[in-house]
C-alpha positions as CSV (number, residue, x, y, z in Angstrom):
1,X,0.0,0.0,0.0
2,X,1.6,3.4,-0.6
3,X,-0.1,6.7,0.4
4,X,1.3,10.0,-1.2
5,X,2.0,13.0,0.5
6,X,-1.2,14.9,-0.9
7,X,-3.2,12.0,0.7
8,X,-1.7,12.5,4.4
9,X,-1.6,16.4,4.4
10,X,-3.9,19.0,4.0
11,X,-4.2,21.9,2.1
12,X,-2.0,23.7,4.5
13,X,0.5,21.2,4.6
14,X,-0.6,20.0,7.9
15,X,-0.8,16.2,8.6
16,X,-4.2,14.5,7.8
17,X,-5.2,13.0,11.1
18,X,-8.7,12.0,9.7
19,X,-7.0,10.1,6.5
20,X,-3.5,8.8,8.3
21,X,-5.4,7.4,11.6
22,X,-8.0,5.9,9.0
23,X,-4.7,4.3,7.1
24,X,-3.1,2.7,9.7
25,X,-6.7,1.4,11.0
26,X,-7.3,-0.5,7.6
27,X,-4.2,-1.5,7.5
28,X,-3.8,-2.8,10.9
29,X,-7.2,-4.8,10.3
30,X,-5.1,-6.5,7.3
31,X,-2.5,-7.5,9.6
32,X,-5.2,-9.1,12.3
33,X,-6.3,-10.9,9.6
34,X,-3.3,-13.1,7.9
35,X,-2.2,-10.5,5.6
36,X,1.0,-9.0,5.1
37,X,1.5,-5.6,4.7
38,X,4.4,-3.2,3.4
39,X,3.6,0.4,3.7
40,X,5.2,3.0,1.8
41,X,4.3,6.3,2.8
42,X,5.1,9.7,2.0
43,X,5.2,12.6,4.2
44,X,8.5,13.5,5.5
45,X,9.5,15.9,3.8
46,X,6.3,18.0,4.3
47,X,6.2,17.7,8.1
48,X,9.7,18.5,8.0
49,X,9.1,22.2,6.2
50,X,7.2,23.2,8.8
51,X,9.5,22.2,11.6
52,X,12.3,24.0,9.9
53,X,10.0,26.8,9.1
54,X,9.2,27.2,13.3
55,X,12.9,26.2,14.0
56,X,13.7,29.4,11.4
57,X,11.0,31.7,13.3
58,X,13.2,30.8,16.5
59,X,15.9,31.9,15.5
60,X,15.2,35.1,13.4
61,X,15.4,38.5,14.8
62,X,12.1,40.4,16.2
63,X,12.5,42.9,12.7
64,X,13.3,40.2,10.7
65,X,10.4,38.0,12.2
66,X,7.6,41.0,11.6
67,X,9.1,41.3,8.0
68,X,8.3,37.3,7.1
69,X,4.7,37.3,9.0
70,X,4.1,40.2,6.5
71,X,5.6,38.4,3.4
72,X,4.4,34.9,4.4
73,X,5.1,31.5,4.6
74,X,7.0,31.4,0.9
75,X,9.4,33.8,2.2
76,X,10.2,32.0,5.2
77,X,11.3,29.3,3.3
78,X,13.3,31.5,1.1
79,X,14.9,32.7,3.9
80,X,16.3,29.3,5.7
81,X,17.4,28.0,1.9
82,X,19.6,30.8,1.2
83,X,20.3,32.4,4.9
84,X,19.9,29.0,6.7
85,X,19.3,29.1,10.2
86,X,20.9,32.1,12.0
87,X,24.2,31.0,14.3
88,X,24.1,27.6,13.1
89,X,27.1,26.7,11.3
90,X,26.5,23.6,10.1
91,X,23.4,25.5,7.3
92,X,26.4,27.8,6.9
93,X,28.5,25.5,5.9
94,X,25.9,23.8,4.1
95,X,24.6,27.1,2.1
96,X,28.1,29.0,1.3
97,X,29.3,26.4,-0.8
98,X,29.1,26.7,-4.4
99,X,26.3,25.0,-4.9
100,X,23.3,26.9,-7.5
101,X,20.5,27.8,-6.4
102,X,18.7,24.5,-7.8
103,X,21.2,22.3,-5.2
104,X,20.5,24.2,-2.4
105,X,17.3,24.0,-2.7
106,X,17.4,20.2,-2.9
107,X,19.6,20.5,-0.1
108,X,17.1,22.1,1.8
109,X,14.9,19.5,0.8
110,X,16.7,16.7,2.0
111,X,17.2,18.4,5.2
112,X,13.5,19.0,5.6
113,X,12.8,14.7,4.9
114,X,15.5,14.3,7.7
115,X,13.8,16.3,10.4
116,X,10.3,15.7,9.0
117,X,10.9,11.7,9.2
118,X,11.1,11.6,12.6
119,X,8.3,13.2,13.1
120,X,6.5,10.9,10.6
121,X,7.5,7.9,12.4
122,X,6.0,8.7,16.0
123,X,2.7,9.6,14.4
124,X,2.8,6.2,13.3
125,X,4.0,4.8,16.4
126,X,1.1,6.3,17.9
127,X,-1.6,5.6,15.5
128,X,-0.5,1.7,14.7
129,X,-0.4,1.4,18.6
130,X,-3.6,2.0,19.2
131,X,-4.4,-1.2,16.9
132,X,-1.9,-3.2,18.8
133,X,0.2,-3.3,15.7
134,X,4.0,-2.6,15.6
135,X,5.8,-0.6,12.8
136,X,9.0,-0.7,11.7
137,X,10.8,2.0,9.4
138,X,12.9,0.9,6.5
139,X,14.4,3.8,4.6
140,X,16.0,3.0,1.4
141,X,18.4,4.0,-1.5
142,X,18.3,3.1,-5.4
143,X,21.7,1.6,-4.3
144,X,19.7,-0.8,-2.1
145,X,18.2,-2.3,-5.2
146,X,21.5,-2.1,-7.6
147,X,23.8,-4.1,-4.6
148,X,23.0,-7.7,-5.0
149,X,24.3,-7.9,-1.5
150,X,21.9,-5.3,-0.1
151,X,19.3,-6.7,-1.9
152,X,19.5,-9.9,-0.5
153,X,19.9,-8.4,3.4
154,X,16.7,-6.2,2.6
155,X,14.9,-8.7,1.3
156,X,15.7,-11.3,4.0
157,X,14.8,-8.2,6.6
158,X,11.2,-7.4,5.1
159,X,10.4,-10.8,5.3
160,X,11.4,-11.3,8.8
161,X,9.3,-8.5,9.6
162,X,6.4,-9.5,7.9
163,X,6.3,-12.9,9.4
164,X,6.1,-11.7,12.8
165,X,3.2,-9.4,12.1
166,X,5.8,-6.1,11.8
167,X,4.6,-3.3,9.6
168,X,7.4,-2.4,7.3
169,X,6.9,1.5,6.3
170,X,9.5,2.4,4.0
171,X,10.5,5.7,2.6
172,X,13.2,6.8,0.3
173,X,16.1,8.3,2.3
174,X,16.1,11.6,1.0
175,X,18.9,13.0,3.6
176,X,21.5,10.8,1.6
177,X,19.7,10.5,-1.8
178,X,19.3,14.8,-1.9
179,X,15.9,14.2,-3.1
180,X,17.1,13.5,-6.8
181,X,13.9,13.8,-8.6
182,X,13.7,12.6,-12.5
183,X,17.1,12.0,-14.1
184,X,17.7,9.4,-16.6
185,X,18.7,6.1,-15.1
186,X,17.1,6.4,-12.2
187,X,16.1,2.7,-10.3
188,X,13.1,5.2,-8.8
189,X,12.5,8.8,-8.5
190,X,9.5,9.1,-6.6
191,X,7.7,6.9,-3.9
192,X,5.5,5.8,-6.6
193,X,8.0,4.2,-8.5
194,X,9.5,3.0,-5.1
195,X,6.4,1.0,-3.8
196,X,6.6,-0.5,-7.8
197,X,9.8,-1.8,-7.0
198,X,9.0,-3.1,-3.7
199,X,6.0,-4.8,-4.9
200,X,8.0,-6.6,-7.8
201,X,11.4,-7.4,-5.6
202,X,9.2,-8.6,-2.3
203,X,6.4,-10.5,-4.3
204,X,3.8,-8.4,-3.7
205,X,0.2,-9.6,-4.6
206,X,-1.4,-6.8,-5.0
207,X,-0.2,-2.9,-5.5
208,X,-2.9,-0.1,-3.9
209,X,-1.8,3.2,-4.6
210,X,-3.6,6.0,-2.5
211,X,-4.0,9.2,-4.7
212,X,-5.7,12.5,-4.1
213,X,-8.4,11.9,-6.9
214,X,-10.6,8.8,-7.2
215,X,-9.0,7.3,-9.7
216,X,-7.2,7.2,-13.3
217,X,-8.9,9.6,-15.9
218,X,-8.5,10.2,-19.4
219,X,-8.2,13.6,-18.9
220,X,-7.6,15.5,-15.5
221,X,-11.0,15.0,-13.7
222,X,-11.5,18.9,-12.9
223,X,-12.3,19.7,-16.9
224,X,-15.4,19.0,-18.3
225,X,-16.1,15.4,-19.8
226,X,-13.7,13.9,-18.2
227,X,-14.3,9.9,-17.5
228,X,-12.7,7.6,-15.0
229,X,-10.8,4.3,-16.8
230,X,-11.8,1.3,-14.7
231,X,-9.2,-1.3,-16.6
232,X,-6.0,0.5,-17.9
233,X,-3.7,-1.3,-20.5
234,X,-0.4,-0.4,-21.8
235,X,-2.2,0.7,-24.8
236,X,-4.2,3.2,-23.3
237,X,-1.1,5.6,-22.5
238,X,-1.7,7.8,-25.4
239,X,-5.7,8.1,-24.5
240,X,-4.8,9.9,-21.5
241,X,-4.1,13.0,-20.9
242,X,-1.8,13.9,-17.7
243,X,-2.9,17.3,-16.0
244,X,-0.6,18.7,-13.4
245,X,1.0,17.8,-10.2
246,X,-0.6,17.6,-6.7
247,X,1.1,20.6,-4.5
248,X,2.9,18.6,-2.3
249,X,3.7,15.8,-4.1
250,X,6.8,14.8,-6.4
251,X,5.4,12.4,-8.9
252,X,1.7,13.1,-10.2
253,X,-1.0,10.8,-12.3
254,X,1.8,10.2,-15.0
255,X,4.2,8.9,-12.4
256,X,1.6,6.2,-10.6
257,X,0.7,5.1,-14.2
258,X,4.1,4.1,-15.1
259,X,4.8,2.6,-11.9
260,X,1.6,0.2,-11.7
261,X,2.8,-0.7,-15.4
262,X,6.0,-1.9,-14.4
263,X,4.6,-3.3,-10.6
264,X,2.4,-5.5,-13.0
265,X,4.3,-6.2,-16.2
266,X,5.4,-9.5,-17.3
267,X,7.7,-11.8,-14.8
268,X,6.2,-9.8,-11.5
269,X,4.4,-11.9,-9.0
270,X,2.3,-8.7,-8.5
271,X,-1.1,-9.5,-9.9
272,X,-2.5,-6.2,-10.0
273,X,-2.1,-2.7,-9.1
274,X,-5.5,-0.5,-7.7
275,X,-5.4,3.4,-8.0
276,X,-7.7,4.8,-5.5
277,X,-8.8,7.8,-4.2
278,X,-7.5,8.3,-0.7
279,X,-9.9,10.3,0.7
280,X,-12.2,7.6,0.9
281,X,-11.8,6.2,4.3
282,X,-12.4,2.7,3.8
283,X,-11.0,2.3,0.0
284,X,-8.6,-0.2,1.3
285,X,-11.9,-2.3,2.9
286,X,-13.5,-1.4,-0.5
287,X,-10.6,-3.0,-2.5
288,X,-10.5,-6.1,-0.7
289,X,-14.4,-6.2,-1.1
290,X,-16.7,-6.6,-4.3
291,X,-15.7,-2.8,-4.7
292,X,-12.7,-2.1,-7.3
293,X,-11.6,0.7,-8.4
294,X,-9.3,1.3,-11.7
295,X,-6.9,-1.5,-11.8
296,X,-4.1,-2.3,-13.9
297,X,-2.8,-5.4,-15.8
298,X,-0.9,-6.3,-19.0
């Protein structure tokens, strides 16, 4: 199951209690039952802008605090990428390099998933607890998936998890990755084509992919006429058109197509891959019931 960082914030960028408590409840009923789950979730980096944003306010100067409040939030965040936080040496260090402006703010980035992942992790502490179910954080590397040898250790971990009823939530590890984005030859760029590759390398059934819209369209579902596809094929790609990305997020509609194309293509043990809407608050129940959403196959 992997849930997308527009599906756990809101509009404000604040965590989702509603939709990530209602996550970890579904997902937790799963694990009660037989099944096992791997959970990729996004997140970090979003909670993480907001701690460095209050961690910035902390440190900034009563005149230069009454300055941002009357620019807003954008400018805050302008401020820690190319300032970094006042008297600390290390985002001086960091920031006075020679790095463009494009680095440093994928820099800033990365520092953001770092702080923010902590964070993410006791909310799910806390929220898996109160099902009695124990979760485990695996943060991960396209290296992890190009080293045979890491392979096989991550493998062999997952599994070991799994078997003892452990929720493995995994999450790219941006602080050493730098948040990397789309460059050619990438193993995975987003957390979309992550939970791909963990469904095809840890034999994954079945792929859900919680989204911010229902489903998979041929054209975005805000213009007029627009009509969910309930069975995508490989040859529907040029029927649809891609609108743009959610706010928060990295990869978009075009991004979870491709990856439930590869979770699913030929020589995967993963049988299917489900797009769903994630703020419907029992569309993992509905999946496993006479309810499917759009699904993918070859």
């Amino acid at each position: 199951i992997k849930a997308g960082t527009s599906v756990l914030t809101n509009d404000d960028g604040s965590v989702s209690l509603t939709r990530a408590g209602a996550i970890a409840e579904q997902i937790s009923e799963l694990v009660k039952g037989g099944i096992e789950v791997i959970f990729v979730s996004s997140g970090a980096a979003g909670m993480g802008k907001r701690l460095l944003r209050k961690q910035g306010r902390m440190n900034l100067s009563l005149n230069e605090l009454h300055a941002h409040e009357e620019s807003g939030r954008n400018s805050m965040d302008n401020h820690i990428v190319t300032r970094g936080i006042a008297n600390s040496q290390s985002f001086v260090n960091l920031l006075d390099t020679s790095y463009h402006k494009e680095d440093k703010k994928k820099h800033y980035d990365s520092a953001c998933a770092a702080a923010g992942q902590f964070e993410l992790m006791n909310l799910y502490s806390s929220l898996f607890g109160q099902c009695d179910v124990t979760p485990s954080q695996v943060l991960l590397t396209q290296t992890d998936f190009q080293n045979q040898d890491r392979l096989s250790n991550l493998t062999y971990t997952v599994d070991r998890l799994l078997g003892l009823g452990i929720v493995p939530i995994i999450n790219e590890n941006d602080a050493v990755s730098g948040n990397v984005g789309y460059t050619k030859g990438n193993v995975f760029s987003d957390n979309d084509s992550l939970a791909a590759l963990c469904a095809r390398s840890f034999n994954a059934d079945v792929l859900v992919v919680l989204t911010d819209v229902p489903g998979v369209f041929d054209k975005p579902p805000t213009e007029k006429g627009a009509s969910m596809i309930n069975f995508f094929e490989d040859s529907d790609g040029d029927s649809v058109a891609i609108g743009k990305k959610s706010t928060h997020g990295r990869g978009g509609m075009g991004a979870k197509i491709e990856a439930a194309l590869n979770a699913v293509k030929p020589g995967s043990a993963c049988n299917a891959c489900v797009v769903v809407g994630g703020d419907d608050l029992n569309a993992i129940r509905a999946i496993l019931g006479k309810k499917f959403s759009p699904s993918f196959g070859e």
